[in-house]
PDBQT receptor file of N, H, CA, C and O in Angstrom, charges set to zero:
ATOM      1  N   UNK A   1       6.554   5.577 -17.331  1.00  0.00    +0.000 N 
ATOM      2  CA  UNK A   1       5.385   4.867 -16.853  1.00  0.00    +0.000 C 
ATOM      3  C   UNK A   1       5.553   4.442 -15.388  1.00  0.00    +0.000 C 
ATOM      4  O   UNK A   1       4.854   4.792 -14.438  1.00  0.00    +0.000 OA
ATOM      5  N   UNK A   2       6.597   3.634 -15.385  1.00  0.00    +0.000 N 
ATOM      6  H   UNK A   2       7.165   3.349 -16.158  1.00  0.00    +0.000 HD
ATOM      7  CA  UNK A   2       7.049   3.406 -13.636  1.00  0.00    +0.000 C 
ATOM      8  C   UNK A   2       7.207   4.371 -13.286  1.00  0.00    +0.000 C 
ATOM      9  O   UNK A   2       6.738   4.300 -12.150  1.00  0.00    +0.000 OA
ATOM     10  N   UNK A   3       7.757   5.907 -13.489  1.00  0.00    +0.000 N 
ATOM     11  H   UNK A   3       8.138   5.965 -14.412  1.00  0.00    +0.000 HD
ATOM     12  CA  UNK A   3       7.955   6.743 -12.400  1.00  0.00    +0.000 C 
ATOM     13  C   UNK A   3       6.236   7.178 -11.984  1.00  0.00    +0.000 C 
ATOM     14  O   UNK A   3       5.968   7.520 -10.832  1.00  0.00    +0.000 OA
ATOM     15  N   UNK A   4       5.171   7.110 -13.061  1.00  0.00    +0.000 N 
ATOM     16  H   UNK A   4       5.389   6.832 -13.996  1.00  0.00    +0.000 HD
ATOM     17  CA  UNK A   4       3.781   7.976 -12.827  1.00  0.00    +0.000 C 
ATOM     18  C   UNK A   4       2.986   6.989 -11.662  1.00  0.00    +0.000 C 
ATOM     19  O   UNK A   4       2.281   7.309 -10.705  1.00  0.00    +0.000 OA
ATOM     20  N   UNK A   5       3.337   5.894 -12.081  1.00  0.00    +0.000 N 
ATOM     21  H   UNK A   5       3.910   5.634 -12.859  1.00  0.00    +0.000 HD
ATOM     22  CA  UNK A   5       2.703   4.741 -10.940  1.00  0.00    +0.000 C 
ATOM     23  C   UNK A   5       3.359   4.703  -9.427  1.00  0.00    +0.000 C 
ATOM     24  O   UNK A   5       2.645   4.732  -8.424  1.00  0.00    +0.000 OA
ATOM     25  N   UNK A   6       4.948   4.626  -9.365  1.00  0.00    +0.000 N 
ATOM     26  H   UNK A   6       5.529   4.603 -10.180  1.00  0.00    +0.000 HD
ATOM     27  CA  UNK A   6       5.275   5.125  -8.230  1.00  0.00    +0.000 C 
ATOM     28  C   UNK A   6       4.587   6.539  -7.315  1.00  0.00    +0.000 C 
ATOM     29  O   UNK A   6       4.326   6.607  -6.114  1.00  0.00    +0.000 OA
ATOM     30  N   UNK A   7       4.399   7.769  -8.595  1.00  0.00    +0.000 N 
ATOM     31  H   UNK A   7       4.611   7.714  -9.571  1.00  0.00    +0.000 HD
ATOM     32  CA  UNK A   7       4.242   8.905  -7.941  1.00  0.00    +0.000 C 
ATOM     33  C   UNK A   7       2.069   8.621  -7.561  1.00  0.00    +0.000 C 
ATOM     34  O   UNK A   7       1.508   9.369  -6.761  1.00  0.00    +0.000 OA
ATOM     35  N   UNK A   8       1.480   7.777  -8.114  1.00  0.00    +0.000 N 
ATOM     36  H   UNK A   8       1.936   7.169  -8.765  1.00  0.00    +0.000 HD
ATOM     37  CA  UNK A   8       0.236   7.620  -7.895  1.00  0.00    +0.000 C 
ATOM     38  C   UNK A   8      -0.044   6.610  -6.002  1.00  0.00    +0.000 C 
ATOM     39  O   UNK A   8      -0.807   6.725  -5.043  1.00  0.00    +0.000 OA
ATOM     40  N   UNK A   9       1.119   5.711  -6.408  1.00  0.00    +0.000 N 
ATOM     41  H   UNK A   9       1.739   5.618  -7.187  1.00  0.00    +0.000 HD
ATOM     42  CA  UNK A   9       1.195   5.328  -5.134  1.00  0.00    +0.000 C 
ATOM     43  C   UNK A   9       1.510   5.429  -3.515  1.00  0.00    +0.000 C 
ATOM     44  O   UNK A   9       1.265   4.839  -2.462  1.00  0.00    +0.000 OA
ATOM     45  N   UNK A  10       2.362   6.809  -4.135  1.00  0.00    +0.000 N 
ATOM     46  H   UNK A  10       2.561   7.289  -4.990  1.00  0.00    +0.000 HD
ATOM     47  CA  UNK A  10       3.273   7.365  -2.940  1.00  0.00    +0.000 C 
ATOM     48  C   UNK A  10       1.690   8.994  -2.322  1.00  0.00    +0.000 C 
ATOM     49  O   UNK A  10       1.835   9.653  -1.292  1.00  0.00    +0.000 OA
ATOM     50  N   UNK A  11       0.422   9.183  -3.324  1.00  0.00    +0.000 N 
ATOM     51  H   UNK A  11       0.304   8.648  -4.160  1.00  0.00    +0.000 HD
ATOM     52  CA  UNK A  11      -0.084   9.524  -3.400  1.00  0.00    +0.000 C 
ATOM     53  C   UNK A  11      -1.522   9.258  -2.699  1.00  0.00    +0.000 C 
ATOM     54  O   UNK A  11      -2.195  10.049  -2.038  1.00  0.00    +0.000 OA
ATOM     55  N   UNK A  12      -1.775   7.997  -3.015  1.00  0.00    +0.000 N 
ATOM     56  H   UNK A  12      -1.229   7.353  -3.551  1.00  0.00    +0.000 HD
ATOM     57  CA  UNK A  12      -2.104   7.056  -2.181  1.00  0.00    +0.000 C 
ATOM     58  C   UNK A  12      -2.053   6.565  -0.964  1.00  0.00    +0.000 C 
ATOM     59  O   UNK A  12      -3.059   6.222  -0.343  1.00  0.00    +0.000 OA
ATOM     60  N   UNK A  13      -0.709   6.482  -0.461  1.00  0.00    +0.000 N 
ATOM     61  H   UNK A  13       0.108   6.761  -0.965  1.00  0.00    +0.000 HD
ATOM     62  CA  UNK A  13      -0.158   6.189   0.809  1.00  0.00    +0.000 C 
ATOM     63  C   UNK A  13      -0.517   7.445   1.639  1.00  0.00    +0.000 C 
ATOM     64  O   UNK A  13      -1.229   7.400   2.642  1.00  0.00    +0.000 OA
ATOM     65  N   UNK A  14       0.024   8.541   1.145  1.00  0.00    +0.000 N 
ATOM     66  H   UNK A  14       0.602   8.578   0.330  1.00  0.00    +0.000 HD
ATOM     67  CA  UNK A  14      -0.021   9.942   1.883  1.00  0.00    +0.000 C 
ATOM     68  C   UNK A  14      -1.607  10.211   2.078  1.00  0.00    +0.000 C 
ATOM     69  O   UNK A  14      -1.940  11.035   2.929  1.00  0.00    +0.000 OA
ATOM     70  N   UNK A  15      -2.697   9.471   1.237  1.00  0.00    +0.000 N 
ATOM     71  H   UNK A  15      -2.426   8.801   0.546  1.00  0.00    +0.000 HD
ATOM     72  CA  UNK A  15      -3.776   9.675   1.592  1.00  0.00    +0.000 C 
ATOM     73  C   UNK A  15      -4.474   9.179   2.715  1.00  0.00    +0.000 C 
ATOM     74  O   UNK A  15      -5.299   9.703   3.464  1.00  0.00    +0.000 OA
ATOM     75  N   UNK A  16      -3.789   7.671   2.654  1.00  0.00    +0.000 N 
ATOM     76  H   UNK A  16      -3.119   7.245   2.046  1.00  0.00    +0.000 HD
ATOM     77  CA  UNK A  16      -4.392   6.744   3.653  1.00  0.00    +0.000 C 
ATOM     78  C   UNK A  16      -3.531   7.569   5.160  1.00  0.00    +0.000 C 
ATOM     79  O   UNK A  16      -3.995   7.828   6.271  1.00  0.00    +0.000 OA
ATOM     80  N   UNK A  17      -2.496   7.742   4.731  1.00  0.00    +0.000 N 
ATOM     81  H   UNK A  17      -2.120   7.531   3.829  1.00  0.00    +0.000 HD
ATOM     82  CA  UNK A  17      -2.349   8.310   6.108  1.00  0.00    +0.000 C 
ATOM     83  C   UNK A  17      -2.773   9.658   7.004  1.00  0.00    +0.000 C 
ATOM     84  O   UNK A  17      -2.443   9.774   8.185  1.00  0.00    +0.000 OA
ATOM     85  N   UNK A  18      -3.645  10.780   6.187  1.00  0.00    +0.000 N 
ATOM     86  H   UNK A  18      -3.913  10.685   5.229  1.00  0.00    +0.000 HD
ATOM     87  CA  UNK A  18      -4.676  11.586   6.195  1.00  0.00    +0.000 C 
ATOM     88  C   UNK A  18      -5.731  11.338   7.146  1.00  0.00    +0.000 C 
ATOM     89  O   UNK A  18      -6.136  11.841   8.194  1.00  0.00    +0.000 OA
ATOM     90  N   UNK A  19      -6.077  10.203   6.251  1.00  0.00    +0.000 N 
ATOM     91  H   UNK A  19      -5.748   9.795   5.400  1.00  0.00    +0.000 HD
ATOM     92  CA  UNK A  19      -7.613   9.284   6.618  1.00  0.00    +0.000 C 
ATOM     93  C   UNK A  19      -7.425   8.401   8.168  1.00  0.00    +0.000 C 
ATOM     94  O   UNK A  19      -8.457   8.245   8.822  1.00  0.00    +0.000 OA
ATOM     95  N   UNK A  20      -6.173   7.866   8.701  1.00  0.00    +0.000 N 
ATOM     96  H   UNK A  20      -5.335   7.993   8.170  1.00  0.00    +0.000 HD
ATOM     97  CA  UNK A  20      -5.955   7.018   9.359  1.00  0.00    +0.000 C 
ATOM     98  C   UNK A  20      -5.584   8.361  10.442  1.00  0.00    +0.000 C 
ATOM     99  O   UNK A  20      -5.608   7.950  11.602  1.00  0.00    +0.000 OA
ATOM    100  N   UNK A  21      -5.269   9.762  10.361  1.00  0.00    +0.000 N 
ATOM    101  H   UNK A  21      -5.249  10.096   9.419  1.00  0.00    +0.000 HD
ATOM    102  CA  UNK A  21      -4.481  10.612  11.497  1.00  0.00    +0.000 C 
ATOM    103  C   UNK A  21      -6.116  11.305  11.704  1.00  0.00    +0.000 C 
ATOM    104  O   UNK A  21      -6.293  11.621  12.881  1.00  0.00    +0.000 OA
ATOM    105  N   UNK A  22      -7.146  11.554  10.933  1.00  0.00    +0.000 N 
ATOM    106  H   UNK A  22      -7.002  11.297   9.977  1.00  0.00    +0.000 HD
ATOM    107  CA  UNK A  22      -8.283  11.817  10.914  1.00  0.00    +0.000 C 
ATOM    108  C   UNK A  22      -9.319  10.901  11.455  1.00  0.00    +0.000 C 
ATOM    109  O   UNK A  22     -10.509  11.198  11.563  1.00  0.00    +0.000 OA
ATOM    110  N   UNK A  23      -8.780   9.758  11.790  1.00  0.00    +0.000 N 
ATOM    111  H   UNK A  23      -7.814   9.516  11.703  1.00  0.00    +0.000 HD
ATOM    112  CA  UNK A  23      -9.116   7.816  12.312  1.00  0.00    +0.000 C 
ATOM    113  C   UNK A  23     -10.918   8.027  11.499  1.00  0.00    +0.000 C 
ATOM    114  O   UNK A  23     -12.053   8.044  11.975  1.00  0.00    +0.000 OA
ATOM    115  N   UNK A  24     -10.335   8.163  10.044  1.00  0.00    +0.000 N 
ATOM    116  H   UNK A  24      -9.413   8.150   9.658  1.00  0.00    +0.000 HD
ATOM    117  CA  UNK A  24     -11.416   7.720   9.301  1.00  0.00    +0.000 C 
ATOM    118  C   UNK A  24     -11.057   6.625   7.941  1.00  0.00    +0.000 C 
ATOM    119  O   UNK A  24     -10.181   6.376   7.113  1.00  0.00    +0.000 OA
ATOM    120  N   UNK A  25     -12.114   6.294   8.292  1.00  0.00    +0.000 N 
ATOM    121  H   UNK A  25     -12.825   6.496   8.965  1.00  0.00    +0.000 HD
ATOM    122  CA  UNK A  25     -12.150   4.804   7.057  1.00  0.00    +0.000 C 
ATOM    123  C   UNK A  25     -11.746   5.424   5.857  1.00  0.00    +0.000 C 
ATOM    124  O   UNK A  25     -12.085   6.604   5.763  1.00  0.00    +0.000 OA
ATOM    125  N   UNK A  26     -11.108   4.943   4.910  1.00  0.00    +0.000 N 
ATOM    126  H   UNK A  26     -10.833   3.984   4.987  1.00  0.00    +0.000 HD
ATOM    127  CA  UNK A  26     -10.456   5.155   3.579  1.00  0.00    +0.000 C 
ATOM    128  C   UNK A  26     -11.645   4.161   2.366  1.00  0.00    +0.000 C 
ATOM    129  O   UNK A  26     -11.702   2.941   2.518  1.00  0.00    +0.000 OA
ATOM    130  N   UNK A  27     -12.195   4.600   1.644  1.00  0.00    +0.000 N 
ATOM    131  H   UNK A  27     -12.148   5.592   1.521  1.00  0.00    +0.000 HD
ATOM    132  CA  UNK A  27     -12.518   4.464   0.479  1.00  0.00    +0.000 C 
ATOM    133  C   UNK A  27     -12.290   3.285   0.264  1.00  0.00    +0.000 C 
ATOM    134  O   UNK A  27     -11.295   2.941   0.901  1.00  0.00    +0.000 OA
ATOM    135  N   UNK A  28     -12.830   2.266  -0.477  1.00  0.00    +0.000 N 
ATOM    136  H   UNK A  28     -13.639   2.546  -0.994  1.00  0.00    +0.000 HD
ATOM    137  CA  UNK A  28     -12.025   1.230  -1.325  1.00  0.00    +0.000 C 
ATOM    138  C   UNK A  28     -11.235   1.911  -2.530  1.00  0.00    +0.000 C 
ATOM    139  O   UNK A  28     -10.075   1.963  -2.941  1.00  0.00    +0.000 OA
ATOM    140  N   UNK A  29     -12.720   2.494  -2.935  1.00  0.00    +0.000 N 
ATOM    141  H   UNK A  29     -13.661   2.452  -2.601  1.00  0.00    +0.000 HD
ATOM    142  CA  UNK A  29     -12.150   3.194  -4.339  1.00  0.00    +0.000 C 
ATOM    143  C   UNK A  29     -10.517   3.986  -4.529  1.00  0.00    +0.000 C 
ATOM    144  O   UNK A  29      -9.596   3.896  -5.341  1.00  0.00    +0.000 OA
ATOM    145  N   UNK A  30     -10.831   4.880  -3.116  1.00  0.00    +0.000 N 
ATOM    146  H   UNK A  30     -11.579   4.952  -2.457  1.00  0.00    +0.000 HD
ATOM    147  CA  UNK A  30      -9.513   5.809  -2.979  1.00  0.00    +0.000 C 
ATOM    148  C   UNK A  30      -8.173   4.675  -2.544  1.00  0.00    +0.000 C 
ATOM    149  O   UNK A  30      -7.067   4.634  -3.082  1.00  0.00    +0.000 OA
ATOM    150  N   UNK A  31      -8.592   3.957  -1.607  1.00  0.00    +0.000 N 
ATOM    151  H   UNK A  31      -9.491   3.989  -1.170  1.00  0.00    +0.000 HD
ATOM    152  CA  UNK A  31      -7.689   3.189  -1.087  1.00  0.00    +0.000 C 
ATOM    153  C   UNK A  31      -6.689   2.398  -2.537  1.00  0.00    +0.000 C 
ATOM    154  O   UNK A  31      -5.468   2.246  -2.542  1.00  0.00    +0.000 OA
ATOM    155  N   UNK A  32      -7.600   2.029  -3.580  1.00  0.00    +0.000 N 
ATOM    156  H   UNK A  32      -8.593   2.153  -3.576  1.00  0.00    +0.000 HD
ATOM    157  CA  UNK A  32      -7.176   1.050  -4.689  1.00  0.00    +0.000 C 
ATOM    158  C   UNK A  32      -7.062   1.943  -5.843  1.00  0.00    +0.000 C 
ATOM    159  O   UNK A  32      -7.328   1.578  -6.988  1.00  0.00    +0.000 OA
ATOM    160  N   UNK A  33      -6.748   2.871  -5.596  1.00  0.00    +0.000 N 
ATOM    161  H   UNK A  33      -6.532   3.167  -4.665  1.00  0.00    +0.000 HD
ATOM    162  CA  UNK A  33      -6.482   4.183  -6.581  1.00  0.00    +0.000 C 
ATOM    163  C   UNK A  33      -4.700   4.283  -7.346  1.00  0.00    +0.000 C 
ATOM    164  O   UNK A  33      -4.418   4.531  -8.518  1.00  0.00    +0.000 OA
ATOM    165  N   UNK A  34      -4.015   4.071  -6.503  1.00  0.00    +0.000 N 
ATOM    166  H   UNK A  34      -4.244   3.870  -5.551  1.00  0.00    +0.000 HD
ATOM    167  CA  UNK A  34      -2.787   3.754  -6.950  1.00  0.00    +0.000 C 
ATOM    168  C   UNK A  34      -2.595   2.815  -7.709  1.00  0.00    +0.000 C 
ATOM    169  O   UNK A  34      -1.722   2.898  -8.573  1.00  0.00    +0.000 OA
ATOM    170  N   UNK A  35      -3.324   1.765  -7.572  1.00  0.00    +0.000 N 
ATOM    171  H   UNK A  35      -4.033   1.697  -6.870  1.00  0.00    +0.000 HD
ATOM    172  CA  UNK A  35      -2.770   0.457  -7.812  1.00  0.00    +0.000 C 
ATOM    173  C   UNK A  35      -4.062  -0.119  -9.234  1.00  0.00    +0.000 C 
ATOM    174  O   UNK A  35      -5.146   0.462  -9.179  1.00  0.00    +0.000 OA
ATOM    175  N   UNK A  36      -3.921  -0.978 -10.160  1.00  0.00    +0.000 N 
ATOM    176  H   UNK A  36      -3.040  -1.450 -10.205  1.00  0.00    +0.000 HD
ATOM    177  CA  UNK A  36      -4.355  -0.850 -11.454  1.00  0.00    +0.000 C 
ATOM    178  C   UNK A  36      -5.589  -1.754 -10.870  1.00  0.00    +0.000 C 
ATOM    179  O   UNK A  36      -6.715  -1.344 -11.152  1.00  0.00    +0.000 OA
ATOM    180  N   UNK A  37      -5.512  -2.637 -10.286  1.00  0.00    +0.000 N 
ATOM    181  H   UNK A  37      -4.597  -2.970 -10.058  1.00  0.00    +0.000 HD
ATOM    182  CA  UNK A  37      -6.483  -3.493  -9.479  1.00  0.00    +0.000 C 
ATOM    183  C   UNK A  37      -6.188  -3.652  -7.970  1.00  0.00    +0.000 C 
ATOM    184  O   UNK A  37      -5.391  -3.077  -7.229  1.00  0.00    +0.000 OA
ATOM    185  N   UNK A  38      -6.923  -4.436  -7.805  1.00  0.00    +0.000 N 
ATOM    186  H   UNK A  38      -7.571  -4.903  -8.406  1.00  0.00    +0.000 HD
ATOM    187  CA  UNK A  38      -7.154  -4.736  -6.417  1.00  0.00    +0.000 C 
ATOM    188  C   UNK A  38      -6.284  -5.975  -6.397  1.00  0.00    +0.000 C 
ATOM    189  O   UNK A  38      -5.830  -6.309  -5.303  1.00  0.00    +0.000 OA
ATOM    190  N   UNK A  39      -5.972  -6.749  -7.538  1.00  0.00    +0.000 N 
ATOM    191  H   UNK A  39      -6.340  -6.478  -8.427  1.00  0.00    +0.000 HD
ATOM    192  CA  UNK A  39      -5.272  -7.754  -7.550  1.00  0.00    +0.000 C 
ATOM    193  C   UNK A  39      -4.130  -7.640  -6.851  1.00  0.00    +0.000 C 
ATOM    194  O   UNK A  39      -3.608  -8.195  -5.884  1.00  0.00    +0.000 OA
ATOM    195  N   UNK A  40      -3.779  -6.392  -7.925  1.00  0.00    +0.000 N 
ATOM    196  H   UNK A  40      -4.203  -5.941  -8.710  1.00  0.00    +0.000 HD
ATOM    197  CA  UNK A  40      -2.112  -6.092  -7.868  1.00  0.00    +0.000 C 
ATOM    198  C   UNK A  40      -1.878  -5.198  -6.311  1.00  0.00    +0.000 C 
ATOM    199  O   UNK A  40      -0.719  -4.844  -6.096  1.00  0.00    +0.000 OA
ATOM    200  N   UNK A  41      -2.949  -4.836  -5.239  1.00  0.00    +0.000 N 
ATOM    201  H   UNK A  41      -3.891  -5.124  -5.413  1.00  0.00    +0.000 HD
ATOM    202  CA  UNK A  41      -2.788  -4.436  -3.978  1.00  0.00    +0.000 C 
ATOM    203  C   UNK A  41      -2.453  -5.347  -3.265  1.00  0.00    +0.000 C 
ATOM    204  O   UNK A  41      -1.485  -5.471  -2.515  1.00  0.00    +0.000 OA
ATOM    205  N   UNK A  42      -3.745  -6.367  -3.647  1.00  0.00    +0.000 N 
ATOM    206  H   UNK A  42      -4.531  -6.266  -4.257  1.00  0.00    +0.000 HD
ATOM    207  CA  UNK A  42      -2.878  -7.979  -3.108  1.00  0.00    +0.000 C 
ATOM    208  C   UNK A  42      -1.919  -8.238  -3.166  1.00  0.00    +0.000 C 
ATOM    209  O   UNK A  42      -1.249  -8.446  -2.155  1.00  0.00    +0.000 OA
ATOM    210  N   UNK A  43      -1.388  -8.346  -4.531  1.00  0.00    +0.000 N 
ATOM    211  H   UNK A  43      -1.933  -8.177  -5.352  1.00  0.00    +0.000 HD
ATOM    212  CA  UNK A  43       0.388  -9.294  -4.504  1.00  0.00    +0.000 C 
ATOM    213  C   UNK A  43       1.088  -8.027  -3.711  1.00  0.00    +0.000 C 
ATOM    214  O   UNK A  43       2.099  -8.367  -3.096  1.00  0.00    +0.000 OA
ATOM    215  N   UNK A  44       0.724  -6.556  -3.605  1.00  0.00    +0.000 N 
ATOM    216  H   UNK A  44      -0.097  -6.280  -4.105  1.00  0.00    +0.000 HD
ATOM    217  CA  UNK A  44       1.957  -5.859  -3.298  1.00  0.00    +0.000 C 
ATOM    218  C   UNK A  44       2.059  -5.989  -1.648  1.00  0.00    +0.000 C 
ATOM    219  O   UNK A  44       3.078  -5.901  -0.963  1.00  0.00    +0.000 OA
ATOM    220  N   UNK A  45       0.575  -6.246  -1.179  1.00  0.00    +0.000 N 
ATOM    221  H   UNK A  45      -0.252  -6.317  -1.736  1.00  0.00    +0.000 HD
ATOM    222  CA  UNK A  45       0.768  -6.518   0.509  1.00  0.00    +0.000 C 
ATOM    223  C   UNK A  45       1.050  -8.122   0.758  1.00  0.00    +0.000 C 
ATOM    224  O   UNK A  45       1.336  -8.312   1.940  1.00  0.00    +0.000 OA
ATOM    225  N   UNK A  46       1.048  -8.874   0.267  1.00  0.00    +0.000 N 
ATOM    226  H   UNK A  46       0.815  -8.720  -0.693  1.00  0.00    +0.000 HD
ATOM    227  CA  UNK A  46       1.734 -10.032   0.144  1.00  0.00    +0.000 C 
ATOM    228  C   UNK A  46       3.103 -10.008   0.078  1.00  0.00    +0.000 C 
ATOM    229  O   UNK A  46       3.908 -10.788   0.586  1.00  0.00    +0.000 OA
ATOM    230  N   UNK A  47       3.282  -9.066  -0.576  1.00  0.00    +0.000 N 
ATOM    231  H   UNK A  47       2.628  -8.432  -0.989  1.00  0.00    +0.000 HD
ATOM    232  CA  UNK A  47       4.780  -9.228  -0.904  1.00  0.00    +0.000 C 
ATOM    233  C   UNK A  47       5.610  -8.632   0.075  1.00  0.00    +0.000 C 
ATOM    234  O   UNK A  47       6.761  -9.056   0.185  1.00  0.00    +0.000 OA
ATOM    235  N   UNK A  48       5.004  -7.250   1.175  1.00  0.00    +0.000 N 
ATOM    236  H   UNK A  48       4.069  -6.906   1.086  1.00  0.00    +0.000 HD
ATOM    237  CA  UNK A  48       5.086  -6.816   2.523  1.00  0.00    +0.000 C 
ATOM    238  C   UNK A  48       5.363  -7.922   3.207  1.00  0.00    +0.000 C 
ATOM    239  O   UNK A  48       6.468  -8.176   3.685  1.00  0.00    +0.000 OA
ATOM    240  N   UNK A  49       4.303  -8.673   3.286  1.00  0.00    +0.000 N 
ATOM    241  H   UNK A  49       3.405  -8.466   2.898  1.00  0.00    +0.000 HD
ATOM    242  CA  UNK A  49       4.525  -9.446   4.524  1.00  0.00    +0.000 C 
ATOM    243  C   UNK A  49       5.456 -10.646   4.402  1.00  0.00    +0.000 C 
ATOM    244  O   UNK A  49       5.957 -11.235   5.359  1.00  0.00    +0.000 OA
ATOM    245  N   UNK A  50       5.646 -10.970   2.982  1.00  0.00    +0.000 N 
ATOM    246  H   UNK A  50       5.238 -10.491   2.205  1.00  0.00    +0.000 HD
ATOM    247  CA  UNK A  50       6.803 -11.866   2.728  1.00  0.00    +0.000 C 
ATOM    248  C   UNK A  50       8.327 -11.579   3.427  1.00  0.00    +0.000 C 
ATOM    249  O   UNK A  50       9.227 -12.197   3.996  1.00  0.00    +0.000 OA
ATOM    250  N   UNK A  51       7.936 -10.023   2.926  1.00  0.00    +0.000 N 
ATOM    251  H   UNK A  51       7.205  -9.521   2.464  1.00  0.00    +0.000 HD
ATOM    252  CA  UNK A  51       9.563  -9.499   3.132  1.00  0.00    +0.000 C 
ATOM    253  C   UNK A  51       9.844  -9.174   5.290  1.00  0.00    +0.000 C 
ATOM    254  O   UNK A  51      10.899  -9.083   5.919  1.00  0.00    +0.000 OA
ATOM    255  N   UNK A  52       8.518  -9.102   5.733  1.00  0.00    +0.000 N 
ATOM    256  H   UNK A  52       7.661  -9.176   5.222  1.00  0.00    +0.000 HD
ATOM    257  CA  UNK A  52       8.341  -8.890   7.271  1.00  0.00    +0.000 C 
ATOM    258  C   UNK A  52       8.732 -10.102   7.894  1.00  0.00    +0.000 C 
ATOM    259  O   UNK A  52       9.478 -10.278   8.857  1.00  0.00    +0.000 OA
ATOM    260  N   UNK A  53       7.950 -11.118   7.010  1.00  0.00    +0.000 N 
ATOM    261  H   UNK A  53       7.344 -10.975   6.228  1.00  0.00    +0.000 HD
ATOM    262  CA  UNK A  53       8.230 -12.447   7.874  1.00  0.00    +0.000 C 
ATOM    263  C   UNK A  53      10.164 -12.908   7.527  1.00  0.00    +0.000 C 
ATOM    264  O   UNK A  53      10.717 -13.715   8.274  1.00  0.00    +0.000 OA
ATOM    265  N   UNK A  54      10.832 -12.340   6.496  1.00  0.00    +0.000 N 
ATOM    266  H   UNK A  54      10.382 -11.685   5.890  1.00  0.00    +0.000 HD
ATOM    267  CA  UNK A  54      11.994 -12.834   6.467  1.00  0.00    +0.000 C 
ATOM    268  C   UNK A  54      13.221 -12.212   7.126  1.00  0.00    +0.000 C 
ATOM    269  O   UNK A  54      14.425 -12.429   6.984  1.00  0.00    +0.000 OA
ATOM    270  N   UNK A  55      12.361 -11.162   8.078  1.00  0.00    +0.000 N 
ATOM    271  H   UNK A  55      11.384 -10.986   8.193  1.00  0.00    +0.000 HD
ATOM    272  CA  UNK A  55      13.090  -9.772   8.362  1.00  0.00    +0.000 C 
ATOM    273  C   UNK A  55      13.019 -10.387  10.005  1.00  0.00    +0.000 C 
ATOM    274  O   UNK A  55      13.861 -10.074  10.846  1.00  0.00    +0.000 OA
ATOM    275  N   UNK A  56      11.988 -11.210  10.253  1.00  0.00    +0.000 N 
ATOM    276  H   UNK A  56      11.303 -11.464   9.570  1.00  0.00    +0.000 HD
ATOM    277  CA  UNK A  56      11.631 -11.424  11.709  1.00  0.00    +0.000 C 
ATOM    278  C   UNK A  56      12.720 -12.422  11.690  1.00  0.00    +0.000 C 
ATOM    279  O   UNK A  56      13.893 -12.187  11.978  1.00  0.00    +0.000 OA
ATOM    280  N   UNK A  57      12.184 -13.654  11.293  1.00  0.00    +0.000 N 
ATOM    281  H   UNK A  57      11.231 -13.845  11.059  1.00  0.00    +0.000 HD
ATOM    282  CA  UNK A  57      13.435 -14.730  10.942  1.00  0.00    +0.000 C 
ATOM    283  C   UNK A  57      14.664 -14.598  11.113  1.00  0.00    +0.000 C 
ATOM    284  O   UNK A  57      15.281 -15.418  11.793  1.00  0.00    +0.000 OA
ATOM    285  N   UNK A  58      15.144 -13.760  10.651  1.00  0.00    +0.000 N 
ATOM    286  H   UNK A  58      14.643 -13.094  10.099  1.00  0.00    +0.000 HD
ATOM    287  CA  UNK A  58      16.856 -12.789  10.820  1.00  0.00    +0.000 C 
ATOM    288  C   UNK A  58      16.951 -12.640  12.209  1.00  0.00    +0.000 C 
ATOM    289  O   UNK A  58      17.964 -13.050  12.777  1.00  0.00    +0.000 OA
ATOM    290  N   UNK A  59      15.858 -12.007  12.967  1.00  0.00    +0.000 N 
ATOM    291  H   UNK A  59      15.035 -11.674  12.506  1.00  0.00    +0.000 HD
ATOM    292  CA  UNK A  59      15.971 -11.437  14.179  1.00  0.00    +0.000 C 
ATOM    293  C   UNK A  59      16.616 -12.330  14.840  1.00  0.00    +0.000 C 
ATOM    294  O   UNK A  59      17.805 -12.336  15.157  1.00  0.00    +0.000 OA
ATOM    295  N   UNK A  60      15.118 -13.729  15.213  1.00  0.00    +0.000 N 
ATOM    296  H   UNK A  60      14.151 -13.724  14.955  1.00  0.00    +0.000 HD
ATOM    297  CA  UNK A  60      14.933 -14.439  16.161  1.00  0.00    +0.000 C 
ATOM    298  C   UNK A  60      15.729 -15.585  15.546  1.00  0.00    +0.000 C 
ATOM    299  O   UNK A  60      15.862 -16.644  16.160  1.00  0.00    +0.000 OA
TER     300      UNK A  60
C-alpha cells in the first residue's frame, strides 16, 4: 500500500514539474491526485516547511 502511494506521488511530482517547465497552471484535481485529500497535501507541505525552517536554523 505504501509503496503504490509513494509511486502515485512521485507521479504527481513529475507531473507538476511538466506543467511548471511548460509554465502552465497544474489542475487542482491533478495537482491533489497523489495525495488521498487535500488535507493530507496540507500536513505533507507543512511538514516541508517544518523540516526547511529547522534546516535554516542549523545554518544561521
Amino acid at each position: 500500500m505504501k509503496i503504490e502511494k509513494y509511486q502515485r506521488l512521485i507521479q504527481t511530482v513529475n507531473t507538476s514539474l511538466e506543467y511548471t517547465t511548460k509554465g502552465e497552471n497544474m489542475d487542482h484535481k491533478v495537482m491533489f491526485k497523489g495525495f488521498e485529500s487535500a488535507e493530507e497535501w496540507k500536513q505533507s507541505l507543512a511538514e516541508q516547511i517544518r523540516t526547511g525552517i529547522r534546516q535554516v536554523k542549523k545554518i544561521t
